[in-house]
C-alpha positions as CSV (number, residue, x, y, z in Angstrom):
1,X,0.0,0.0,0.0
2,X,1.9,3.1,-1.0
3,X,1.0,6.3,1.2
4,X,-0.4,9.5,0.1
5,X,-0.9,12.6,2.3
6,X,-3.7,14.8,2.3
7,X,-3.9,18.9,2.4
8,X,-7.3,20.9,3.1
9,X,-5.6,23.6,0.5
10,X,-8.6,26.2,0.9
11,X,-11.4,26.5,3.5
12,X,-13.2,24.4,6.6
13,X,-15.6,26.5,7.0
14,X,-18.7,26.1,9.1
15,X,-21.8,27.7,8.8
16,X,-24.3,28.0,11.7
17,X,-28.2,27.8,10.8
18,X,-31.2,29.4,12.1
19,X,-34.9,28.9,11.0
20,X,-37.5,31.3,11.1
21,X,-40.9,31.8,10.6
22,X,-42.0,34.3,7.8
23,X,-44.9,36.3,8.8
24,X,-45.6,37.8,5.9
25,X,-45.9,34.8,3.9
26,X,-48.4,31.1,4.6
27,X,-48.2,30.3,8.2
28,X,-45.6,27.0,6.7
29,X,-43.0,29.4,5.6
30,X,-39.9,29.5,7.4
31,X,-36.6,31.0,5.8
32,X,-33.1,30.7,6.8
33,X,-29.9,32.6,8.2
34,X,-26.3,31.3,7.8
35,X,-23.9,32.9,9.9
36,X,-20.3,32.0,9.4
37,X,-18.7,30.9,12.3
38,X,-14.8,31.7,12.6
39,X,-13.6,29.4,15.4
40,X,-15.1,26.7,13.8
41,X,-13.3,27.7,10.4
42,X,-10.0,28.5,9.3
43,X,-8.7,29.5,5.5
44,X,-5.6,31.0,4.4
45,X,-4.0,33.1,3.6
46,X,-1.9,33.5,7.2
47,X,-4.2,30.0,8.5
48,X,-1.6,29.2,10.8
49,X,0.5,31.7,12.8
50,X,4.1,32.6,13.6
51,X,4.4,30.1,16.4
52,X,2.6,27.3,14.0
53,X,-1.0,27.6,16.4
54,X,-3.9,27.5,14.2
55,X,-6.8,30.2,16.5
56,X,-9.4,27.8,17.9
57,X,-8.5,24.5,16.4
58,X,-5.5,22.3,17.8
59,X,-4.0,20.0,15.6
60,X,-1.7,16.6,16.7
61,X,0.0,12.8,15.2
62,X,1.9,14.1,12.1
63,X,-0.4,16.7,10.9
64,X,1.7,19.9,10.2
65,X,0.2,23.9,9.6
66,X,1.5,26.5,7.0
67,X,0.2,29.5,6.0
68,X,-1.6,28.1,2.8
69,X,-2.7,24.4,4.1
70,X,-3.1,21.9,7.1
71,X,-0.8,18.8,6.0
72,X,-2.8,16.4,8.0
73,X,-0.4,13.5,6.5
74,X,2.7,13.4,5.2
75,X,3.2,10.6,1.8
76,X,4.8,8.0,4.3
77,X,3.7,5.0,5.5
78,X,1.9,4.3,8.4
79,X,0.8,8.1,9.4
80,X,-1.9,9.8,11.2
81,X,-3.0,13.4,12.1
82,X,-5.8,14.8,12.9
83,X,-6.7,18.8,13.6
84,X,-9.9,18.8,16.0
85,X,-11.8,22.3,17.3
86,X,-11.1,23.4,20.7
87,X,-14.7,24.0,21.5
88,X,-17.6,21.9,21.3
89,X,-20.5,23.9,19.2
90,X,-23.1,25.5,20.4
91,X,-25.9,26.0,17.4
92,X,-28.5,23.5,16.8
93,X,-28.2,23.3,12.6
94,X,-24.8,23.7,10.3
95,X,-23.1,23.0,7.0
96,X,-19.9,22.4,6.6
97,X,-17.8,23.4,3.8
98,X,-14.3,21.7,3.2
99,X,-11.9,21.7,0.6
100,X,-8.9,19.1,0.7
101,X,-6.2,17.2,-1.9
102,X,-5.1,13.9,-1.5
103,X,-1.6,13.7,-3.4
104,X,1.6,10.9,-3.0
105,X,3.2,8.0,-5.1
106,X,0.7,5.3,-6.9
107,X,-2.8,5.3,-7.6
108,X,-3.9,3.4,-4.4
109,X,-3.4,5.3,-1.4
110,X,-3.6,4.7,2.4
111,X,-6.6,4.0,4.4
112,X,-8.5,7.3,4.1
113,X,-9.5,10.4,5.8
114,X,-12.6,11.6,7.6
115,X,-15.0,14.2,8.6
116,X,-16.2,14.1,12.8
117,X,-18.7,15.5,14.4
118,X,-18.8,13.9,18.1
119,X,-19.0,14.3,21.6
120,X,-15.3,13.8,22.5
121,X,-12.1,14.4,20.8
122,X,-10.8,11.1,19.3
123,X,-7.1,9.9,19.8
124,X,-4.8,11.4,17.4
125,X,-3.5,7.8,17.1
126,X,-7.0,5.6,16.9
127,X,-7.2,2.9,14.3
128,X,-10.3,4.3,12.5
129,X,-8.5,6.9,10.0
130,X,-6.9,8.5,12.6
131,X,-9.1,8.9,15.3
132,X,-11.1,7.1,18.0
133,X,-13.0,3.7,18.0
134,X,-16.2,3.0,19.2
135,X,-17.0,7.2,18.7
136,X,-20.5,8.9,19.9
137,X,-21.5,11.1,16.7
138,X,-21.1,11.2,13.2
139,X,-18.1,9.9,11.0
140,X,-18.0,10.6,7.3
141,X,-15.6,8.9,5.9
142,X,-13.4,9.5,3.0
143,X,-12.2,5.5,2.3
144,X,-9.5,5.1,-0.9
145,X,-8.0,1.3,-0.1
146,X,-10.2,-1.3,-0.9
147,X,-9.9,-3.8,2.0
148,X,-12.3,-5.8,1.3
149,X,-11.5,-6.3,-2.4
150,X,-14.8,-5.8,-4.2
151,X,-13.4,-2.8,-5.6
152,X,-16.1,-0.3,-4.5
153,X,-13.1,2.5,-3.5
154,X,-12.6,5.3,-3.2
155,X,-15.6,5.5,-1.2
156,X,-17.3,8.1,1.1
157,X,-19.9,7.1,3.5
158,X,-21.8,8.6,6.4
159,X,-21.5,6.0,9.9
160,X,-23.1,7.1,12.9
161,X,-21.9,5.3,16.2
162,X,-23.3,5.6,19.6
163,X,-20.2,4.6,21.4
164,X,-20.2,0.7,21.4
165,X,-19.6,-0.6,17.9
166,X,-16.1,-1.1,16.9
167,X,-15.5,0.2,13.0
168,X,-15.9,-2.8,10.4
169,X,-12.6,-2.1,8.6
170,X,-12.7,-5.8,7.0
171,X,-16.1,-4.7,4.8
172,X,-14.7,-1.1,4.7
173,X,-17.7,0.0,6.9
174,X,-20.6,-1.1,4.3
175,X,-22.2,-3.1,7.4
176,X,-22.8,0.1,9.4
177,X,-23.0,2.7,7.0
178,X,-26.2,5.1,6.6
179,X,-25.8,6.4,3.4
180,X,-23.2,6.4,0.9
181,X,-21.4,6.7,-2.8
182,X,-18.3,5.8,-5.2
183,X,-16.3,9.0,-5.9
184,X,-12.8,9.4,-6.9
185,X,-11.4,12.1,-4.3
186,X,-8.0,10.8,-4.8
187,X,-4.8,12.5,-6.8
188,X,-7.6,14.4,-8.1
189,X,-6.5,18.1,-9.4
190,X,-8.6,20.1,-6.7
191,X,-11.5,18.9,-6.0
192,X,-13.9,20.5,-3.6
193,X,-15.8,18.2,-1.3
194,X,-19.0,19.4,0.5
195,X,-20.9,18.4,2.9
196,X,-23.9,18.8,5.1
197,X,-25.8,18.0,8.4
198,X,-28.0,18.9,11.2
199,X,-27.8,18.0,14.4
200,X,-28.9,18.9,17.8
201,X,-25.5,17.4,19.6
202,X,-23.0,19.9,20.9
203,X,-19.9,18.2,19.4
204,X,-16.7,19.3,18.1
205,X,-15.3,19.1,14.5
206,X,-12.4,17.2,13.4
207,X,-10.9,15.9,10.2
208,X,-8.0,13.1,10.2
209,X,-6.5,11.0,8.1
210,X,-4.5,7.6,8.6
């Protein structure tokens, strides 16, 4: 398995969500506010500063900060980082927006990356794509190496755990997974990957890669 290393080379950016009811309109109509939300963000340029800190978010394993980009893995084997909010949220309904490149030697990749939104800060060095096990929230999962062989990878899927399962690595998560699809995120010129969620769990926000 050769390793590849993955950069969020723009935004993570979240958005907070309030709903409203419209007076002037049918009593059903309700509109909505987003409100970007800066500690739960961070973009360049200057995205990390002079002492490497990157305001609000705290970042560990081999994940490194520059002014452009959060490296969360170097292209070597057997890495892991992760860079995880300091603050758990505290708004009911979000979206996220993230932009990230996954670059190194050979078309296969590592393990994969992922998206969290739990109740507790995994460990920077957990077997599930660089976090925790057995998690209390949401996972979305960024999968490029096909463990189970039925060449179905890359592969991003949506798990939700409530703090007892252990992570079905052998079937690449397809036994737990809500919802999911095939999309090639890997050594991909820049692509942009979106995604959204509401939730009524104060939680904080992480991505990692393994």
């Amino acid at each position: 398995m050769l390793p590849t290393f993955c950069k969020f080379l723009a935004i993570f950016c979240i958005f907070a969500k309030q709903t409203y009811a419209t007076t002037n309109l049918s009593p059903g109509a309700v509109g909505v506010h987003r409100r970007f939300e800066y500690k739960y963000s961070f973009k360049p340029p200057y995205l990390a500063q002079k002492d490497g800190t990157v305001p609000f978010w705290e970042y560990g394993g081999n994940a490194i900060a520059s002014s452009e980009s959060v490296r969360v893995a170097p292209s070597l084997r057997s890495q892991k980082g992760a860079i995880w909010t300091k603050t758990q949220t505290n708004f009911d309904w979000w979206d996220v927006e993230i932009v990230f490149r996954v670059t190194g030697r050979g078309r296969i990749g590592a393990d994969g990356l992922a998206f969290w939104y739990t109740t507790e800060k995994g460990d920077y060095n957990g077997p599930v794509f660089g976090s925790s096990d057995r998690w209390n929230g949401l996972g979305i999962i960024f999968d490029s190496f096909d463990n189970d062989n039925k060449h179905n990878n890359p592969y991003i899927s949506a798990v939700v755990n409530d703090g007892t399962k252990q992570y079905d690595h052998t079937n690449d998560g397809t036994t737990q997974l809500l919802s999911g699809c095939l999309r090639d995120f890997v050594t991909s010129p820049s692509p942009p990957v979106r995604a959204s969620s509401t939730t009524t769990t104060c939680s904080p926000f992480s991505f990692t890669t393994a």
